[in-house]
C-alpha positions as a Markdown table, in Angstrom:
| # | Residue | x | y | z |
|---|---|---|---|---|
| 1 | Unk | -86.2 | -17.9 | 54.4 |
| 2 | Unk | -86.0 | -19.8 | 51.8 |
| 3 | Unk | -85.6 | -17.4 | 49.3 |
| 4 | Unk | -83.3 | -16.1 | 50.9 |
| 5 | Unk | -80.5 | -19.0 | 50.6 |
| 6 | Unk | -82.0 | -19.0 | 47.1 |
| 7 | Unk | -80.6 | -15.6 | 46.5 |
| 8 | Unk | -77.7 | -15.9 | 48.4 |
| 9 | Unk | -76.8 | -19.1 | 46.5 |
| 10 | Unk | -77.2 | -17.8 | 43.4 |
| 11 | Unk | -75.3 | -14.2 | 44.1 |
| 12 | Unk | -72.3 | -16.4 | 45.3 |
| 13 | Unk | -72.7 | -18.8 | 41.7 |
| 14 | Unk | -72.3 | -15.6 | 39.9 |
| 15 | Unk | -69.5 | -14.1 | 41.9 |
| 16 | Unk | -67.6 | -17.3 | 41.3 |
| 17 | Unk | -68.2 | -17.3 | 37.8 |
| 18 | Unk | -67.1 | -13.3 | 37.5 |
| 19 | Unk | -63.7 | -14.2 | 39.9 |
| 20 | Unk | -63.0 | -17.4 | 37.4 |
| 21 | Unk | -63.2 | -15.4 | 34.3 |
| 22 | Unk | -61.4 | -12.3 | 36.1 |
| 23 | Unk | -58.2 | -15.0 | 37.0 |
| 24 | Unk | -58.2 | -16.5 | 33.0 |
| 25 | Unk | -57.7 | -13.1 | 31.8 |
| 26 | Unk | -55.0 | -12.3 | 34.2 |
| 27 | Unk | -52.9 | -15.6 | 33.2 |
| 28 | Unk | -53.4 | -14.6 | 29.6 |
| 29 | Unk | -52.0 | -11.6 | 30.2 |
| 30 | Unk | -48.9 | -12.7 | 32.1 |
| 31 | Unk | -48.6 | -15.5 | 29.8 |
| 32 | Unk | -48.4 | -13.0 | 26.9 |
| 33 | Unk | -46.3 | -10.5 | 28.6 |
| 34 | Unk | -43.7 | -13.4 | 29.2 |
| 35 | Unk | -44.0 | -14.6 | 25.8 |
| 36 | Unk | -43.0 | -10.9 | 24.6 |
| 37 | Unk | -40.0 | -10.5 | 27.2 |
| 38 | Unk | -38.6 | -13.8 | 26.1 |
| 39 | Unk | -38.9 | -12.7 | 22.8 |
| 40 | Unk | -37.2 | -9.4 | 23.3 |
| 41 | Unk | -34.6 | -10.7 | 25.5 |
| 42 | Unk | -33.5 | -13.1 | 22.4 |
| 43 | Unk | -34.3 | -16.7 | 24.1 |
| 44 | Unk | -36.4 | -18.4 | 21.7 |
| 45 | Unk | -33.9 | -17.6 | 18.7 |
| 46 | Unk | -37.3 | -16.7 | 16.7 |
| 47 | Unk | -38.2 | -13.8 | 15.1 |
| 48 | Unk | -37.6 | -10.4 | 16.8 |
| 49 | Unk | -34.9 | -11.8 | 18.9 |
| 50 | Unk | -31.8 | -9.5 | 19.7 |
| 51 | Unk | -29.2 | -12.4 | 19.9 |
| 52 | Unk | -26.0 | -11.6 | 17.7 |
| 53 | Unk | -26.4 | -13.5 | 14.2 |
| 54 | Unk | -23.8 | -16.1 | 13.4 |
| 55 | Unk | -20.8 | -14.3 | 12.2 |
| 56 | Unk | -19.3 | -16.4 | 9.1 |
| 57 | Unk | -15.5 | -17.1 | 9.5 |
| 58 | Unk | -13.3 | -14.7 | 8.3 |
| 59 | Unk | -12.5 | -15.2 | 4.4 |
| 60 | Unk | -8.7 | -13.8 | 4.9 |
| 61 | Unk | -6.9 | -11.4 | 2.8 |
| 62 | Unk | -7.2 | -11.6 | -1.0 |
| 63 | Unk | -4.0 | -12.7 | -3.1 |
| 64 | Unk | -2.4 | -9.6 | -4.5 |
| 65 | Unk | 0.2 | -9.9 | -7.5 |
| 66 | Unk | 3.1 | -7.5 | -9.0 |
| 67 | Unk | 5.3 | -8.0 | -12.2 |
| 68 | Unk | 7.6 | -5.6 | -12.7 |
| 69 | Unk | 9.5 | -5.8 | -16.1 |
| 70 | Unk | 12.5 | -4.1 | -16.8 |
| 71 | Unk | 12.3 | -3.6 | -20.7 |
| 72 | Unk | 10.6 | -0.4 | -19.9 |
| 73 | Unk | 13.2 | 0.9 | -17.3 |
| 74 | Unk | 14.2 | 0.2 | -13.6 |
| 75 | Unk | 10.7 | 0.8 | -12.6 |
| 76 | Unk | 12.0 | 2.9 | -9.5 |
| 77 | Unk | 14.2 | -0.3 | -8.3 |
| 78 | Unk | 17.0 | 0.4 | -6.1 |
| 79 | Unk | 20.4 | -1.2 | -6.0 |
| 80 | Unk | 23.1 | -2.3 | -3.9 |
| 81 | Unk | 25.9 | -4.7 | -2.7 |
| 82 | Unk | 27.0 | -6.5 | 0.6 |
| 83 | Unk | 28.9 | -9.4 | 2.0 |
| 84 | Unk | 32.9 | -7.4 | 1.7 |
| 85 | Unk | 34.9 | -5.9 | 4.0 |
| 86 | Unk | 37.0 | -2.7 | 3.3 |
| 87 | Unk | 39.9 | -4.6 | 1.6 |
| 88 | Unk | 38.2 | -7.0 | -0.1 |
| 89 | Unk | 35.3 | -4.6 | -1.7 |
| 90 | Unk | 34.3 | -4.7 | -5.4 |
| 91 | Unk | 35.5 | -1.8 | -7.8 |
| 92 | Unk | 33.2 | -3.1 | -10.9 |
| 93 | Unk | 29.7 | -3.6 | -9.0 |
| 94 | Unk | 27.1 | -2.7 | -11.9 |
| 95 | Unk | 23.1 | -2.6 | -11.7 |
| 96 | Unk | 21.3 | -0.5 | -14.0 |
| 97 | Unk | 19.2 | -0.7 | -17.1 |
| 98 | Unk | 21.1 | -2.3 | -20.3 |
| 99 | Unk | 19.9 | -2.8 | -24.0 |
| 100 | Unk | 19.8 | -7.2 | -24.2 |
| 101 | Unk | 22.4 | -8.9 | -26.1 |
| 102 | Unk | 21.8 | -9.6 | -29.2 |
| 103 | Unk | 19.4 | -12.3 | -30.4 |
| 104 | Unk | 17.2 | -10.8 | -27.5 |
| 105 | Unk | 14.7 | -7.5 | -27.8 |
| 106 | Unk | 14.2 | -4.8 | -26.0 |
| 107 | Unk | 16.1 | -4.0 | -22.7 |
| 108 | Unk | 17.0 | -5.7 | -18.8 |
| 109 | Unk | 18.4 | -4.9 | -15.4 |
| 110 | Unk | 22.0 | -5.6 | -16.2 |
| 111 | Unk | 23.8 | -7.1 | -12.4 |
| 112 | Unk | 27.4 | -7.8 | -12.5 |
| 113 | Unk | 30.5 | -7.4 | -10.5 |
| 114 | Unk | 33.3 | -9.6 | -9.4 |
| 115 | Unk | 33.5 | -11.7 | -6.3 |
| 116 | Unk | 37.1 | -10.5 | -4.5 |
| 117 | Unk | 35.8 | -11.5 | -1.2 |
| 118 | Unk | 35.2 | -15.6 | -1.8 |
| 119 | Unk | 31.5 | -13.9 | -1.4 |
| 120 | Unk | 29.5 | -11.4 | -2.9 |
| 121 | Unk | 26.0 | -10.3 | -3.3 |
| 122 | Unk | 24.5 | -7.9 | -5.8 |
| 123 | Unk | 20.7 | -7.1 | -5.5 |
| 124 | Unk | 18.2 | -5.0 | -6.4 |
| 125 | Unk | 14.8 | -4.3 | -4.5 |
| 126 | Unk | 12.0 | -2.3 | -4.4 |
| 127 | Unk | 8.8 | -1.3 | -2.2 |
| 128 | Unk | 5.5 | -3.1 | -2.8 |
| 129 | Unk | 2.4 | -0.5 | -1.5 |
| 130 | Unk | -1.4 | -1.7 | -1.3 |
| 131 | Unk | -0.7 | -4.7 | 0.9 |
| 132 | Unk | -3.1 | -4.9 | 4.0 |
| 133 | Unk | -1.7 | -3.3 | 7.1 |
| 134 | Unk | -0.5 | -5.4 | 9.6 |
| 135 | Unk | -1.2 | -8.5 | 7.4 |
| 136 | Unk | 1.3 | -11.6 | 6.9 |
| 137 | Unk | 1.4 | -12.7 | 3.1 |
| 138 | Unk | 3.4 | -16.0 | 2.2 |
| 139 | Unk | 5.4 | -15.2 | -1.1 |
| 140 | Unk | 5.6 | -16.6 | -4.1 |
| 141 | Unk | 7.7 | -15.5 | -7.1 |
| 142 | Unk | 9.2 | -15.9 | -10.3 |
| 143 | Unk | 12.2 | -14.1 | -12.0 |
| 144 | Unk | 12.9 | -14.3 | -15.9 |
| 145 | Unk | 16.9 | -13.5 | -16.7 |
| 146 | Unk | 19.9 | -13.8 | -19.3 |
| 147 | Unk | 22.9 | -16.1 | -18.6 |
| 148 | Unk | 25.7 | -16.9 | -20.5 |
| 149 | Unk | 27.3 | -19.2 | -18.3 |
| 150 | Unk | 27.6 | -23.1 | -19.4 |
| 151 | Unk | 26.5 | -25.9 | -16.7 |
| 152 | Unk | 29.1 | -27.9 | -14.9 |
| 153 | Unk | 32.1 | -26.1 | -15.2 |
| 154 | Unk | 35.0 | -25.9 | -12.7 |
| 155 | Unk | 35.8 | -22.7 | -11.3 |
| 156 | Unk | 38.2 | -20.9 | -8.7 |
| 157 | Unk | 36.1 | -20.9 | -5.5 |
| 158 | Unk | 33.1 | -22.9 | -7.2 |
| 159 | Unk | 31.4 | -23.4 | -10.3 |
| 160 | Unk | 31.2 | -20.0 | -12.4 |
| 161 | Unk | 27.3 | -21.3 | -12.8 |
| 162 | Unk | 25.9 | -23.8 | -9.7 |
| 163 | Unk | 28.0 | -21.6 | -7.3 |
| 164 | Unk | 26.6 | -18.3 | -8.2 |
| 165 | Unk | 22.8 | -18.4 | -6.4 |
| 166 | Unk | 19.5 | -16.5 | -7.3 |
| 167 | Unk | 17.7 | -14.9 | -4.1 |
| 168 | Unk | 14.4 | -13.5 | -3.7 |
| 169 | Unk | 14.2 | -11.4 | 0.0 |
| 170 | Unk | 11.1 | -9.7 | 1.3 |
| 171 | Unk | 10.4 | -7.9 | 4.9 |
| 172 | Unk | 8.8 | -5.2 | 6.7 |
| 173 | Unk | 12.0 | -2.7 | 6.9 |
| 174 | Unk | 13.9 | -1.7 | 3.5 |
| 175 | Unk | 16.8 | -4.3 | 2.8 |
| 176 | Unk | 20.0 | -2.4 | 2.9 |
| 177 | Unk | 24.0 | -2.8 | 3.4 |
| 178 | Unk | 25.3 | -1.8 | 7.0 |
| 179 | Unk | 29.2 | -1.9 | 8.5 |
| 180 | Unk | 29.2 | -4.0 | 11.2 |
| 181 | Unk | 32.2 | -3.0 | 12.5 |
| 182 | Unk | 34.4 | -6.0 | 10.4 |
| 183 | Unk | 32.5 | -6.1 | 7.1 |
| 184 | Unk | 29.1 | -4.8 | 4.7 |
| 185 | Unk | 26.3 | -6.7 | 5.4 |
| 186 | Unk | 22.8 | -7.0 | 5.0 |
| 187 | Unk | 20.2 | -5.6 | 7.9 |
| 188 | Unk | 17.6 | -8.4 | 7.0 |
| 189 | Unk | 18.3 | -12.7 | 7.3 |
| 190 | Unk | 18.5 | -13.6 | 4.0 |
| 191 | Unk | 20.9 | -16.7 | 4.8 |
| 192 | Unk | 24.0 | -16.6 | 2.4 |
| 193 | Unk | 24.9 | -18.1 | -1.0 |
| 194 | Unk | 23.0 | -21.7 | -0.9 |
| 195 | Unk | 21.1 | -21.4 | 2.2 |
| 196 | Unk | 17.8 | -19.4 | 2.7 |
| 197 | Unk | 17.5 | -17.2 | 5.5 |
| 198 | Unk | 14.4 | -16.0 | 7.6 |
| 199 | Unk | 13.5 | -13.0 | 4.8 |
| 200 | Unk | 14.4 | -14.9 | 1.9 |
| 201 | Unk | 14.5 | -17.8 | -0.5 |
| 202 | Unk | 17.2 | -19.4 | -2.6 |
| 203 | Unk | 15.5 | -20.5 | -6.0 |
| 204 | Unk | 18.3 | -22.1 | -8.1 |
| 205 | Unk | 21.8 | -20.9 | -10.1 |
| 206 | Unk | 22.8 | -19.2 | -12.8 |
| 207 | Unk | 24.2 | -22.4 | -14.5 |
| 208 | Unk | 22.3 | -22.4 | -18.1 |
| 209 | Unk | 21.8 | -26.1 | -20.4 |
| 210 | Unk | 25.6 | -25.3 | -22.5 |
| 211 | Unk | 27.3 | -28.2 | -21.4 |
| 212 | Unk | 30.7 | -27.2 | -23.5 |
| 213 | Unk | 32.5 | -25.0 | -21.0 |
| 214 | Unk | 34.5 | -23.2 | -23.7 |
| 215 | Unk | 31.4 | -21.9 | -25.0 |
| 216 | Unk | 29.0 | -18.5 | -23.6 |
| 217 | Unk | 26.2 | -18.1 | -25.3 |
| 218 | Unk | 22.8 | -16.4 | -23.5 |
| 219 | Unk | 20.2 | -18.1 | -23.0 |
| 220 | Unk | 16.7 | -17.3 | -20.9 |
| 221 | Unk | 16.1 | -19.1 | -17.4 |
| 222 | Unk | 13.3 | -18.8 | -15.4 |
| 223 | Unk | 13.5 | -19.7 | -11.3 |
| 224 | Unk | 10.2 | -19.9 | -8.8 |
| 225 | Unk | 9.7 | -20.5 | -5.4 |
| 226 | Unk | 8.1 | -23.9 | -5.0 |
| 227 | Unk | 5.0 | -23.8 | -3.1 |
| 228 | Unk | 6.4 | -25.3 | -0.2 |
| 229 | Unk | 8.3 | -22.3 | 0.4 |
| 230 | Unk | 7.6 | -20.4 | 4.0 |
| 231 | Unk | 8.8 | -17.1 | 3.0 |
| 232 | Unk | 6.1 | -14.8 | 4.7 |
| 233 | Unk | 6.5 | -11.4 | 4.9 |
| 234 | Unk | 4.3 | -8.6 | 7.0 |
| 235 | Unk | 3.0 | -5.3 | 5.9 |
| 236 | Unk | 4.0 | -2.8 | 8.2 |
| 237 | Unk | 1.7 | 0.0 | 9.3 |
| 238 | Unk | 0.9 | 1.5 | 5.7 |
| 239 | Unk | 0.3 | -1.9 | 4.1 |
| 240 | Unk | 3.9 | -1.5 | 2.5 |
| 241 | Unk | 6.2 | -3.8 | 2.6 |
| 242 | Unk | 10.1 | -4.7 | 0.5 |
| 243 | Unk | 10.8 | -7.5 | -2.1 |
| 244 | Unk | 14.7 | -7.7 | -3.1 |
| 245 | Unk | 15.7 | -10.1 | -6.1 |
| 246 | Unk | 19.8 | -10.8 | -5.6 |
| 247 | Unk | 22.6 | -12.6 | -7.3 |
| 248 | Unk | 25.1 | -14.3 | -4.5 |
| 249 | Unk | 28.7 | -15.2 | -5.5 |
| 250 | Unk | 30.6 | -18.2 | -4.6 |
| 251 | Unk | 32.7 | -18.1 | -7.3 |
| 252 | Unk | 35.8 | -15.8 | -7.1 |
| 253 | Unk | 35.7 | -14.2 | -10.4 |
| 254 | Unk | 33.0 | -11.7 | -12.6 |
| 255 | Unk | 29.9 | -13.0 | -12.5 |
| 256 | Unk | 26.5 | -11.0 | -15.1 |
| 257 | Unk | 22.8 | -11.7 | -15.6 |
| 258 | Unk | 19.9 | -9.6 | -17.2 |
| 259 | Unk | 17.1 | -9.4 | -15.3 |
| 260 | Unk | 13.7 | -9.5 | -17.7 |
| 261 | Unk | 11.1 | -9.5 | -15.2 |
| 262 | Unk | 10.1 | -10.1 | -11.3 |
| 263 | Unk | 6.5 | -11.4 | -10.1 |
| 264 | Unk | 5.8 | -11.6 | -7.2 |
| 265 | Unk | 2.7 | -12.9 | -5.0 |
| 266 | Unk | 1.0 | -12.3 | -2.0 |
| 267 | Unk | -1.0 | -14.5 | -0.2 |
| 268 | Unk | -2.8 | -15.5 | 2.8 |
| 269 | Unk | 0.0 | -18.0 | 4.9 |
């Protein structure tokens, strides 16, 4: 009898023992197999998780720059003339490549024409390719040019030099010269004469440092956009878009400049 409960006791200790040792396994197991879904599912972060990696910001478009200078030809510039109506529109617009006066090398794009309409606006423009489609760019340029006319003079209308304005235009559709039933105007909101419009940027006069009215002699100016400026303009589909450099008349009379060169900048906004 007493061998019995011996055996029975001891069969029971061993059972235990096996069941205990059976259950460790099993929580290793399910401890490990959680361990691996957490990882796979990306929660600890660690290594071999699927969660997206950080994605750095954006770094924007990259600055893209033009010059275009007019001693080797018009460079495939286009020209034109608004801001008349049918009686009062220029016979002696001109805008094409011209040898420099003399004292200055090589060649420019000679804009002239006289102002019958107390306003006229000569320009020239051109389309700018390689941009980034769809992207905004804020503008910056600079335009080199030939004036002969002194600073501070009076003038019928305004000043043959502060009343004769330097514009630089830029937008998606191609600047041109439409009736609008009562005059020739521009398609695009380039303001008029001292003030900028939407498309476009007033950088300064004509007006060069001859003080001594009686006297024309040429002499080379340069005019920028400051960097405050918020002319933007967007690329359209094709990553093109138009830049337009204009001379706008207040003064009622015959107005001329050489354009040397145009550069022009295009940056994130």
């Amino acid at each position: 009898m007493q061998t019995r409960r011996f055996l029975s006791r001891k069969i029971s200790y061993r059972l235990k023992k096996i069941f205990q040792a059976s259950m460790s396994r099993v929580k290793v197991f399910f401890g490990l197999l959680g361990l691996a879904a957490l990882m796979g599912c990306g929660g600890s972060g660690g290594y071999g998780s699927s969660a997206p990696p950080t994605v750095a910001p954006p770094i924007g478009i990259a600055p893209q720059e033009r010059t275009f200078d007019f001693s080797q030809g018009n460079g495939g510039w286009l020209s034109g003339f608004a801001d008349y109506s049918p009686s009062t529109a220029p016979v002696d617009v001109v805008a094409d490549i011209r040898a420099l006066p003399t004292g200055f090398a090589g060649s420019g794009y000679y804009v002239a024409g006289t102002n019958r309409s107390a306003d006229l606006f000569i320009y020239v423009k051109t389309k700018v390719s390689g941009l980034v489609a769809g992207s905004t760019y804020r503008i910056r340029s600079t335009v080199d040019f030939l004036t002969d006319v002194p600073t501070g003079c009076a003038g019928v209308g305004g000043s043959p030099g502060e009343s004769v304005w330097i514009i630089v235009a830029a937008s998606m559709i191609e600047p041109q010269t439409i009736f609008n039933g009562t005059e020739y105007r521009m398609n695009i909101e380039r303001g008029n004469q001292s003030q900028s419009g939407r498309d476009s940027a007033v950088v300064g006069n004509i007006a060069n440092s001859v003080q001594n009215c009686g006297t024309r002699r040429w002499e080379s100016k340069t005019l920028s956009i400051s960097s405050g400026s918020t002319l933007t303009v967007r690329a359209d589909e094709r990553g093109e878009a138009w830049v337009l450099v204009g001379m706008d008349s207040g003064f009622e009379s015959f107005s001329r400049i050489y354009i040397q060169r145009v550069f022009i900048r295009f940056e994130a906004p």
